[in-house]
C-alpha positions as CSV (number, residue, x, y, z in Angstrom):
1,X,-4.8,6.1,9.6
2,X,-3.8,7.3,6.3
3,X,-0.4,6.9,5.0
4,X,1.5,9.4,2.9
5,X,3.9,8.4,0.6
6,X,6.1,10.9,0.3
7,X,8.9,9.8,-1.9
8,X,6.1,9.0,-4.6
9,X,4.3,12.4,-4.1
10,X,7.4,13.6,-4.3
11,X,8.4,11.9,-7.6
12,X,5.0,13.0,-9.1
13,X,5.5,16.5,-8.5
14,X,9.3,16.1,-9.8
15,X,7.2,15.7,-13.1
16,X,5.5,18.9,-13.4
17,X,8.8,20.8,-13.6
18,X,11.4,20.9,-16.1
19,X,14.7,22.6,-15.3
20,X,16.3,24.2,-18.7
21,X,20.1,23.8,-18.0
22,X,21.2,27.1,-19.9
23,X,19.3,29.3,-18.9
24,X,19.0,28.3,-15.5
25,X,15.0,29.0,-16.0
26,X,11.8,26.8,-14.5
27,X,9.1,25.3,-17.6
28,X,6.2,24.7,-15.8
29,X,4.2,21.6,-17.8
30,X,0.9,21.9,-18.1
31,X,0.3,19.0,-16.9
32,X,-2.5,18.3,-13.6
33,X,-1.0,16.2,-10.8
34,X,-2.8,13.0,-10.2
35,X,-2.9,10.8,-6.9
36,X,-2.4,6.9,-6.7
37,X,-5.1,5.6,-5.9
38,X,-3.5,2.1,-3.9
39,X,0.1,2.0,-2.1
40,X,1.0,-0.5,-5.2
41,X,-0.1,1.5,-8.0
42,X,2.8,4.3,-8.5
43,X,3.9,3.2,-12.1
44,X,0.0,3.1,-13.0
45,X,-0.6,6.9,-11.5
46,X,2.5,7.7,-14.0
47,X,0.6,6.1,-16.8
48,X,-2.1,8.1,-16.1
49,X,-0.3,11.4,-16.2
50,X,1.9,10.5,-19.3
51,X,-2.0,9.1,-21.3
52,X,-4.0,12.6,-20.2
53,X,-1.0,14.3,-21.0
54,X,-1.6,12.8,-24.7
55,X,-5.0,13.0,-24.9
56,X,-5.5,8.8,-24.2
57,X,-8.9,8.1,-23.1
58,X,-9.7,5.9,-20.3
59,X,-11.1,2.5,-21.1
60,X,-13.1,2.3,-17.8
61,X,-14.7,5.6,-17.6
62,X,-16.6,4.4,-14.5
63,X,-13.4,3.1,-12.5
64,X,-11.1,5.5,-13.7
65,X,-7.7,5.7,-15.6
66,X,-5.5,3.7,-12.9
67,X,-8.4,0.5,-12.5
68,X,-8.3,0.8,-16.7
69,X,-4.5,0.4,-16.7
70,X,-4.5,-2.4,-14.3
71,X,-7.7,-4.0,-16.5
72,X,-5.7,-4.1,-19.0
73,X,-3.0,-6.0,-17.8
74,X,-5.4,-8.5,-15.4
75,X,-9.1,-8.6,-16.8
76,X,-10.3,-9.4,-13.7
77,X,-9.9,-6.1,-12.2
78,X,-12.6,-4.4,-14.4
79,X,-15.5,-4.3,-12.0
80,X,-13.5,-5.1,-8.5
81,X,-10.2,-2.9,-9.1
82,X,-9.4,-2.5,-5.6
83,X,-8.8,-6.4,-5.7
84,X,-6.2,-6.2,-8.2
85,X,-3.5,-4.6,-5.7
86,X,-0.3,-5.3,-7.3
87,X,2.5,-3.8,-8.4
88,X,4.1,-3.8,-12.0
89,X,6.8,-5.7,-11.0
90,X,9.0,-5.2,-14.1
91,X,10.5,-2.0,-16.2
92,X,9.2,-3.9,-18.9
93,X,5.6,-4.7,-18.2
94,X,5.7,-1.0,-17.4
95,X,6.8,-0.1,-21.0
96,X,4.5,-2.4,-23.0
97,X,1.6,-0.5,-20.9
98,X,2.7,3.1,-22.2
99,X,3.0,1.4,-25.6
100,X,0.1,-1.0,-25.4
101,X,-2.5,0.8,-23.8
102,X,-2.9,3.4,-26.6
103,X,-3.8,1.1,-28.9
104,X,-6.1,-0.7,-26.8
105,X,-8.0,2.4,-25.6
106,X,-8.6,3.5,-29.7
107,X,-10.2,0.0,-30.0
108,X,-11.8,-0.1,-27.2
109,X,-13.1,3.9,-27.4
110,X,-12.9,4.0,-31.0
111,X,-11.4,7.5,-30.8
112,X,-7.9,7.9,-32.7
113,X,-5.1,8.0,-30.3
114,X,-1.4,8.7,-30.7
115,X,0.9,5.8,-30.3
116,X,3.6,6.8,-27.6
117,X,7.1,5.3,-27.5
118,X,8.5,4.5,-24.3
């Protein structure tokens, strides 16, 4: 059976709207919804969204943004990501991945990237 989880769906589409107090008008962002691709991996699908949204390659094009993000954190998940099914645990291991992964992704890619301050 598959599960839904709806107060993270929920959250993620949350995203893609920004309501402009004033004015009282709707900004859709351009920005294309992603799944997560393990119960665990909310903060990870977030990641995702915020690095596309800035133009941050992936550095495991074959696994995908979220097993990248977790590889970068445990290198053991590189080939096998469905093994590494944890959660972030912390706000701040969270923040040093926005921060970090940038920079890790221009090495690793050797495309420039922008830095991102979370």
């Amino acid at each position: 059976m598959k599960h839904v989880f709806l107060p993270r769906v929920a959250l993620l589409m949350g995203l893609l709207f920004v309501v402009s107090p004033g004015a009282g008008l709707v900004t859709k962002l351009e920005i294309i919804p992603v799944c997560q691709q393990t119960p665990m991996w909310c903060w990870a699908a977030v990641g995702e969204l915020v690095f596309r949204n800035y133009g941050v390659p992936t550095i495991n094009p074959r696994r995908g943004y979220q097993c990248g993000i977790l590889s970068e954190l445990d290198g053991s998940c590189w080939n096998n990501c469905t093994a590494c099914r944890v959660s972030a645990g912390q706000l701040d291991i969270i923040l040093a991945t926005i921060e970090t992964y940038p920079k890790i992704a221009a090495e690793m890619t050797s495309l420039e990237t922008r830095s991102i301050r979370a």
